[in-house]
CHARMM internal coordinates of N, CA and C (Angstrom, degrees):
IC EDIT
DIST 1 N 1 CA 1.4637
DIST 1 CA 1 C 1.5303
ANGL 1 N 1 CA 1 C 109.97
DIST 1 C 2 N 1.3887
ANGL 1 CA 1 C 2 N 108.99
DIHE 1 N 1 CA 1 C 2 N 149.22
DIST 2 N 2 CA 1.4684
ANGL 1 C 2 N 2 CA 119.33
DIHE 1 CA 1 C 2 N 2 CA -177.06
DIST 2 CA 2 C 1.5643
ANGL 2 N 2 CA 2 C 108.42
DIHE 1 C 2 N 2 CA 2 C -105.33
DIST 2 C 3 N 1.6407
ANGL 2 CA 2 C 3 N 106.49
DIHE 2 N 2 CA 2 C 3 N 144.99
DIST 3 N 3 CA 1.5515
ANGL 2 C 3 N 3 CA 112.97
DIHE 2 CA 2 C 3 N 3 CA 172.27
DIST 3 CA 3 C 1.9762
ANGL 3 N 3 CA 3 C 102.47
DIHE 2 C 3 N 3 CA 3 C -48.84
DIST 3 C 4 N 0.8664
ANGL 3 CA 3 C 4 N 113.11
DIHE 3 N 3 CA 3 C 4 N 108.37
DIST 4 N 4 CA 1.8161
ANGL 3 C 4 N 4 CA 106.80
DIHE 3 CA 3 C 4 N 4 CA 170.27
DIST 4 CA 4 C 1.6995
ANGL 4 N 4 CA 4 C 112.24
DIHE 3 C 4 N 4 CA 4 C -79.18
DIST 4 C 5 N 1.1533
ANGL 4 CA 4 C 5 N 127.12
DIHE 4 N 4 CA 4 C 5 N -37.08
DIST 5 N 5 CA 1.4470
ANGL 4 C 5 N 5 CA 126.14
DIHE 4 CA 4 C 5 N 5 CA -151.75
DIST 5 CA 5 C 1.3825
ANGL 5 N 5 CA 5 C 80.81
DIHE 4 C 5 N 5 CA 5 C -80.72
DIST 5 C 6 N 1.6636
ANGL 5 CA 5 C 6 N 137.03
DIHE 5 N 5 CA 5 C 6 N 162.80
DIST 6 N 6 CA 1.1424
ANGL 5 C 6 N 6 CA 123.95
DIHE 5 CA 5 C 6 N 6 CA 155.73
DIST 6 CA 6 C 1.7125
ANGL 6 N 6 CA 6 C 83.39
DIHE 5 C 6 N 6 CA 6 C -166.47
DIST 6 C 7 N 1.7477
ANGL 6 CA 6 C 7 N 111.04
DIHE 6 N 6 CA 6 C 7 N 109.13
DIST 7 N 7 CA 1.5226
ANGL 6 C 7 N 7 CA 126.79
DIHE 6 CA 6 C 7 N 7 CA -164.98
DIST 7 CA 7 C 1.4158
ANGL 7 N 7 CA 7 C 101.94
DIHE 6 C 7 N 7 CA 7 C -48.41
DIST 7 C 8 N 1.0866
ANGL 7 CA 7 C 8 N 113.85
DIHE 7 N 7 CA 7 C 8 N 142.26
DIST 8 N 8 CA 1.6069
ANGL 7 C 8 N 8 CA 107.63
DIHE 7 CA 7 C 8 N 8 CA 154.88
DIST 8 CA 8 C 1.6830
ANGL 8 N 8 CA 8 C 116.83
DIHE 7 C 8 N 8 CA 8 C -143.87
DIST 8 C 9 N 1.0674
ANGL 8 CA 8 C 9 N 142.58
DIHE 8 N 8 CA 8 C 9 N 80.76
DIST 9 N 9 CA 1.5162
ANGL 8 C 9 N 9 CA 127.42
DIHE 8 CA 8 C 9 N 9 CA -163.29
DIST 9 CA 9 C 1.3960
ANGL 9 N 9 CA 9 C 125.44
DIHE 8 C 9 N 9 CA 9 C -40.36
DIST 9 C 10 N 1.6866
ANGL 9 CA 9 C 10 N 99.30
DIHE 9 N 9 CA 9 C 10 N -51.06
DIST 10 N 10 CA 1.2864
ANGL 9 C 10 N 10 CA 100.54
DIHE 9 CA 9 C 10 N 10 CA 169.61
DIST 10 CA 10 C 1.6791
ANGL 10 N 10 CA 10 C 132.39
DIHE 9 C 10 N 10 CA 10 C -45.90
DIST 10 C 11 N 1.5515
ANGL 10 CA 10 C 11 N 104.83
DIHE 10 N 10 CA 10 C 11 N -55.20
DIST 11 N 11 CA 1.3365
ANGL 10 C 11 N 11 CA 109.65
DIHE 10 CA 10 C 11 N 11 CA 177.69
DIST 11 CA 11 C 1.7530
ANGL 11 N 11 CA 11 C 110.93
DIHE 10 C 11 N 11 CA 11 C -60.56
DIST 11 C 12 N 1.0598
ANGL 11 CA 11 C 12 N 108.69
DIHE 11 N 11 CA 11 C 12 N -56.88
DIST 12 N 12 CA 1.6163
ANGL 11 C 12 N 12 CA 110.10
DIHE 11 CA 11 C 12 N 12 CA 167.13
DIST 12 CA 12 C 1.2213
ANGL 12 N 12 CA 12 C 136.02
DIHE 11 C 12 N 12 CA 12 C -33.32
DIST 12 C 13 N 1.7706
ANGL 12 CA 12 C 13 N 115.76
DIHE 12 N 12 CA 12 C 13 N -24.07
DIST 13 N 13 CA 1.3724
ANGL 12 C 13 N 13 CA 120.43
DIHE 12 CA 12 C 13 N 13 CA 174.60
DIST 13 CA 13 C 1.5158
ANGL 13 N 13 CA 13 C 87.01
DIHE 12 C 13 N 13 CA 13 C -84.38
DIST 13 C 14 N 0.8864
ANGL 13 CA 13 C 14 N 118.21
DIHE 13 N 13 CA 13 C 14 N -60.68
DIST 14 N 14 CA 1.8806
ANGL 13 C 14 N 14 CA 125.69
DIHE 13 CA 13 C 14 N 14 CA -165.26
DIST 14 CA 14 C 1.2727
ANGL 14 N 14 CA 14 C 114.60
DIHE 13 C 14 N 14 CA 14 C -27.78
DIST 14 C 15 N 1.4512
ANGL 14 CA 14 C 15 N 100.70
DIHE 14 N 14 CA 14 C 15 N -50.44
DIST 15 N 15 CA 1.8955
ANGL 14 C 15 N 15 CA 108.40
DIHE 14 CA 14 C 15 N 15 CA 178.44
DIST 15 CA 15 C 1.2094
ANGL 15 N 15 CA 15 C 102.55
DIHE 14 C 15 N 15 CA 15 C -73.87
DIST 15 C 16 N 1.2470
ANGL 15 CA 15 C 16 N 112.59
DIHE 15 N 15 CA 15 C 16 N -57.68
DIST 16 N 16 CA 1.5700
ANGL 15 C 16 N 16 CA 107.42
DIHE 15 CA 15 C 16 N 16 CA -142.11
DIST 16 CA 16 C 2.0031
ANGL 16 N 16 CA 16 C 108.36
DIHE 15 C 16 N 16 CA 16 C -112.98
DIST 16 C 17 N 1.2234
ANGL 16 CA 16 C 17 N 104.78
DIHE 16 N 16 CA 16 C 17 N -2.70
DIST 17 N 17 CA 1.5720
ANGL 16 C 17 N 17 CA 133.18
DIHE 16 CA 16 C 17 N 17 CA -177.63
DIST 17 CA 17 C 1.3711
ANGL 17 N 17 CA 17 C 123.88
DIHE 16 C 17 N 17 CA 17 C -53.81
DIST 17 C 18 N 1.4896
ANGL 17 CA 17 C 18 N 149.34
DIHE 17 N 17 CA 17 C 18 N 103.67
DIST 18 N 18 CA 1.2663
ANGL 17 C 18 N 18 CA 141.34
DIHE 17 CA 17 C 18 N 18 CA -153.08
DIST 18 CA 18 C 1.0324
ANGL 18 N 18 CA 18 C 125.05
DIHE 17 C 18 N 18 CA 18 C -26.44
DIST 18 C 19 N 1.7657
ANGL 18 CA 18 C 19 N 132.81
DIHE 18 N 18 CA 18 C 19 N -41.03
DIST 19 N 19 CA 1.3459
ANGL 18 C 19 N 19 CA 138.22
DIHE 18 CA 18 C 19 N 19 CA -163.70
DIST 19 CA 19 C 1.4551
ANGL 19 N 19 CA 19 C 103.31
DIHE 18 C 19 N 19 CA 19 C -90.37
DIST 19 C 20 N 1.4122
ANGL 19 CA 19 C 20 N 126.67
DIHE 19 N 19 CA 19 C 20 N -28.70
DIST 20 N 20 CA 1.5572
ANGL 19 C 20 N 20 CA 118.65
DIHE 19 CA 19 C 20 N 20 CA 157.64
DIST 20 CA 20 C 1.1539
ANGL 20 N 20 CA 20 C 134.34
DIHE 19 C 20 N 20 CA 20 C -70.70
DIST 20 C 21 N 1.6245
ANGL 20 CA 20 C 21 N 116.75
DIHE 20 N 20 CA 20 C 21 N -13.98
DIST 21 N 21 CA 1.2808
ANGL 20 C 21 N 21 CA 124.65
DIHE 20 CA 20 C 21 N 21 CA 163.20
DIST 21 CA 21 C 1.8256
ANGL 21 N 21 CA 21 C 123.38
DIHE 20 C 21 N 21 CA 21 C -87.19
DIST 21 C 22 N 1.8244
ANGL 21 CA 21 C 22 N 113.28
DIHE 21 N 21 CA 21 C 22 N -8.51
DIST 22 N 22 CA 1.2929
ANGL 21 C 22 N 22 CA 110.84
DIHE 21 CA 21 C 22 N 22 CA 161.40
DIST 22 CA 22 C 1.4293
ANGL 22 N 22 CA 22 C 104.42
DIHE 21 C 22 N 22 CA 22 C -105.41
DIST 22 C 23 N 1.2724
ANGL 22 CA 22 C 23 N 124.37
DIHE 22 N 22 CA 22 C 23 N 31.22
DIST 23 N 23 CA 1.1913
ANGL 22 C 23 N 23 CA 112.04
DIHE 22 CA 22 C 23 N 23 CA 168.22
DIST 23 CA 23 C 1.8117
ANGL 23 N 23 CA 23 C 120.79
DIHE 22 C 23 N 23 CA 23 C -98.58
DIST 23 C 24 N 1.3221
ANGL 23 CA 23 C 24 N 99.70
DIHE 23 N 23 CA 23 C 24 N -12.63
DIST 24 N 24 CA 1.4619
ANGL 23 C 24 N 24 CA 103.33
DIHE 23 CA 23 C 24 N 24 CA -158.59
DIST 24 CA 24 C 1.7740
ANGL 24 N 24 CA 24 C 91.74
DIHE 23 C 24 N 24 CA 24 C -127.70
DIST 24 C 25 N 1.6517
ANGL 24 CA 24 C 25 N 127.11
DIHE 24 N 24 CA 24 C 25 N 153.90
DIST 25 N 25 CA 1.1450
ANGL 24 C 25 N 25 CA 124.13
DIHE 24 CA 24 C 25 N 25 CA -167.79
DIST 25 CA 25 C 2.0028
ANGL 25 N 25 CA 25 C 107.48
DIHE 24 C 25 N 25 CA 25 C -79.45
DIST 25 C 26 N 1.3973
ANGL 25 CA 25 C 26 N 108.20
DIHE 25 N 25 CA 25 C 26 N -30.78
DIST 26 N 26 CA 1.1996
ANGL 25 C 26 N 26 CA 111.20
DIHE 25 CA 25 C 26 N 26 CA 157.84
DIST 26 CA 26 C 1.3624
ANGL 26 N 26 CA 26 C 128.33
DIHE 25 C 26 N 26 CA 26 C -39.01
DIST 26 C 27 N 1.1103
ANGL 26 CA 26 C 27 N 109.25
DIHE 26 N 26 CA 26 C 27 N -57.66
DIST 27 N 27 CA 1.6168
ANGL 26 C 27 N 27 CA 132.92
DIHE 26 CA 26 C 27 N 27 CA -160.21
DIST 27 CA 27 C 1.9531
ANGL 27 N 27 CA 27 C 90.77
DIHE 26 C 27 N 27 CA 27 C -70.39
DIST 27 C 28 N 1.3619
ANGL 27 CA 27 C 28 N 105.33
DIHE 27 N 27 CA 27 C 28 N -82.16
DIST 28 N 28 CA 1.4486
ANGL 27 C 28 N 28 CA 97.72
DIHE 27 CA 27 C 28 N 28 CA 164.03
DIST 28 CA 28 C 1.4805
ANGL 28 N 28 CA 28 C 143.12
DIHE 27 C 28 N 28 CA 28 C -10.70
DIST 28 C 29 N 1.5477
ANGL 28 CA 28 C 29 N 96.53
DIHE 28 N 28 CA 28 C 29 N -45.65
DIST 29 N 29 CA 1.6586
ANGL 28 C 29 N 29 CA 101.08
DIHE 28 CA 28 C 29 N 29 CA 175.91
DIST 29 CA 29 C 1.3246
ANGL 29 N 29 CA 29 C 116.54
DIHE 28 C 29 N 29 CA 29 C -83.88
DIST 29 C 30 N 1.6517
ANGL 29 CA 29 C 30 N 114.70
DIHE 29 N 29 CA 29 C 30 N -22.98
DIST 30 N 30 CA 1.4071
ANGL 29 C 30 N 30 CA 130.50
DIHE 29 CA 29 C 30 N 30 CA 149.29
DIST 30 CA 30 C 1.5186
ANGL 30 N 30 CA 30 C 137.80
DIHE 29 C 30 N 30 CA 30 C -30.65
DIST 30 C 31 N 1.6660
ANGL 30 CA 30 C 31 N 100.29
DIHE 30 N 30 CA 30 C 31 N -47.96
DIST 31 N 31 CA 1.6035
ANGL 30 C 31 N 31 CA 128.94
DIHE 30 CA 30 C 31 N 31 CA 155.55
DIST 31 CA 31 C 1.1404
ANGL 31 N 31 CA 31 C 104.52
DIHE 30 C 31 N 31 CA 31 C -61.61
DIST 31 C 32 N 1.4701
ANGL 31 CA 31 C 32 N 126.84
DIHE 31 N 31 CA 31 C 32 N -58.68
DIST 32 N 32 CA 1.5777
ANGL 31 C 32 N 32 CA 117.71
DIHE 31 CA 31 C 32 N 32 CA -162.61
DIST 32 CA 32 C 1.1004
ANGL 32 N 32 CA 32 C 113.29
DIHE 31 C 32 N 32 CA 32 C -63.57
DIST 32 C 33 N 1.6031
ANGL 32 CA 32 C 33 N 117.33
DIHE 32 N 32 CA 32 C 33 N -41.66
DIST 33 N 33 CA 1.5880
ANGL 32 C 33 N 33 CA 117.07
DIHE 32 CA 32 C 33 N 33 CA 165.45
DIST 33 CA 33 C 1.2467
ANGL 33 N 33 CA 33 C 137.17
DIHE 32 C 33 N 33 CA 33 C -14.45
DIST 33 C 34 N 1.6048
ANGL 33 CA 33 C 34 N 93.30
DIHE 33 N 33 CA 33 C 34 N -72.90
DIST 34 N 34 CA 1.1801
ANGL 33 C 34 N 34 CA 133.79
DIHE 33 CA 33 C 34 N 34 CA -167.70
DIST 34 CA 34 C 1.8046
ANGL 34 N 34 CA 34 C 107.21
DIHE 33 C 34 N 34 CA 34 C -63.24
DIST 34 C 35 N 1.3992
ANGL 34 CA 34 C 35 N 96.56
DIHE 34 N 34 CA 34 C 35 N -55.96
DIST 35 N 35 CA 1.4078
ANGL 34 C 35 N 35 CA 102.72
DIHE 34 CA 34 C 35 N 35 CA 160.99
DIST 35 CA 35 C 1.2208
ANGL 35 N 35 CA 35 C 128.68
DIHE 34 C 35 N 35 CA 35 C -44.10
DIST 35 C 36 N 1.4062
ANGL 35 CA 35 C 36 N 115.47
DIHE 35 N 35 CA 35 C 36 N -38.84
DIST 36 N 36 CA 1.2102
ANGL 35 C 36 N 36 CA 117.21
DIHE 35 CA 35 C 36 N 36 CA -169.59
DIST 36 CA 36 C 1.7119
ANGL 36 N 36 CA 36 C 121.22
DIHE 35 C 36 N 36 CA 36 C -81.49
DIST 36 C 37 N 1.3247
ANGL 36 CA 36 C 37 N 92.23
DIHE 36 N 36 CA 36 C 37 N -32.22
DIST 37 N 37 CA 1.5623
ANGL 36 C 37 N 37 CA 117.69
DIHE 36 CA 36 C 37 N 37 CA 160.72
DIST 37 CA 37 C 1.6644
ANGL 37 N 37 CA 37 C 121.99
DIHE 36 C 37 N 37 CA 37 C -62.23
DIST 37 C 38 N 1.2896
ANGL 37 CA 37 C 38 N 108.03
DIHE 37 N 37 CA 37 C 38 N -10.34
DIST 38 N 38 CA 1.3612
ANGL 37 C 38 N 38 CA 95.46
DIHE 37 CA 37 C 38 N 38 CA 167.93
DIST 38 CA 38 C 1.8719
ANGL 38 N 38 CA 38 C 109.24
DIHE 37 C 38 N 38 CA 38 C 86.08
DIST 38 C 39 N 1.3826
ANGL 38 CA 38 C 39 N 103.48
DIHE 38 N 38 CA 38 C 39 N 32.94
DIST 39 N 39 CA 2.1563
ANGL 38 C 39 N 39 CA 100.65
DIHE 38 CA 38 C 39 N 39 CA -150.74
DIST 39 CA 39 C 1.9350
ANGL 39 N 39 CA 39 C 76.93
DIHE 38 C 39 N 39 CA 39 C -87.81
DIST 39 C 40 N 0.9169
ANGL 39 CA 39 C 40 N 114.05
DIHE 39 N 39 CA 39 C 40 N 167.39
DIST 40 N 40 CA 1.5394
ANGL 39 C 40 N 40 CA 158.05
DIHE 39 CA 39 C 40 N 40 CA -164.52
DIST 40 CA 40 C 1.9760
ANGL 40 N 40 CA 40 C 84.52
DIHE 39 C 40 N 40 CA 40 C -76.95
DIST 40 C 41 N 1.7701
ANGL 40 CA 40 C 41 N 81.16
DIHE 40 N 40 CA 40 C 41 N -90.57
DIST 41 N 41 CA 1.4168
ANGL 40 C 41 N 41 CA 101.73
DIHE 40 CA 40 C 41 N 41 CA -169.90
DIST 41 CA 41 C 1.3634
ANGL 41 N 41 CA 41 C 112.22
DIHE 40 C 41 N 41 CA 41 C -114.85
DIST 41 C 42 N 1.2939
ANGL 41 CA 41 C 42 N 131.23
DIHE 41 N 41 CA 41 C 42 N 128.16
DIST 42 N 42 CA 1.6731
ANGL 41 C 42 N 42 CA 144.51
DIHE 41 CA 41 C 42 N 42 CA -149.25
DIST 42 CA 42 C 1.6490
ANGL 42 N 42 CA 42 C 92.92
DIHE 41 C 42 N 42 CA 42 C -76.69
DIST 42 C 43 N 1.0017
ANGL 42 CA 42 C 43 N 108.49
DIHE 42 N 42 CA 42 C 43 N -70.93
DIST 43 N 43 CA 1.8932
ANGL 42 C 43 N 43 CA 134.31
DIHE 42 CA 42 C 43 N 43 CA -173.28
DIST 43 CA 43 C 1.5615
ANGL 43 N 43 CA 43 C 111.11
DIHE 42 C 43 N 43 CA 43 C -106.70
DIST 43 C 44 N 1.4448
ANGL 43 CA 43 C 44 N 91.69
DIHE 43 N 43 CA 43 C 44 N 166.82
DIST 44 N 44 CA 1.7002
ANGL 43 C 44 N 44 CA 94.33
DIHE 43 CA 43 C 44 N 44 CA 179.60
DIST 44 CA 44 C 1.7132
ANGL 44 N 44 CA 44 C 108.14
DIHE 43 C 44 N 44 CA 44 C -60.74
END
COOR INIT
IC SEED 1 N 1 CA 1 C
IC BUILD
């Protein structure tokens, strides 16, 4: 087996990064969730 995780910040905002998550109606309801839950920090 191979190390899989391999950090990257850059790529990590890209996927998973605030402006890709209000871009799409999914991602949004993701925020609202999160919001709604009371989370710290929404996105990475």
């Amino acid at each position: 087996m191979s190390i899989t995780y391999q950090p990257n910040k850059r790529k990590r905002a890209k996927t998973h990064g605030f402006l890709v998550r209000t871009k799409k109606f999914g991602g949004k309801r993701v925020l609202a969730a999160r919001r709604r839950k009371g989370r710290k920090k929404l996105t990475v």
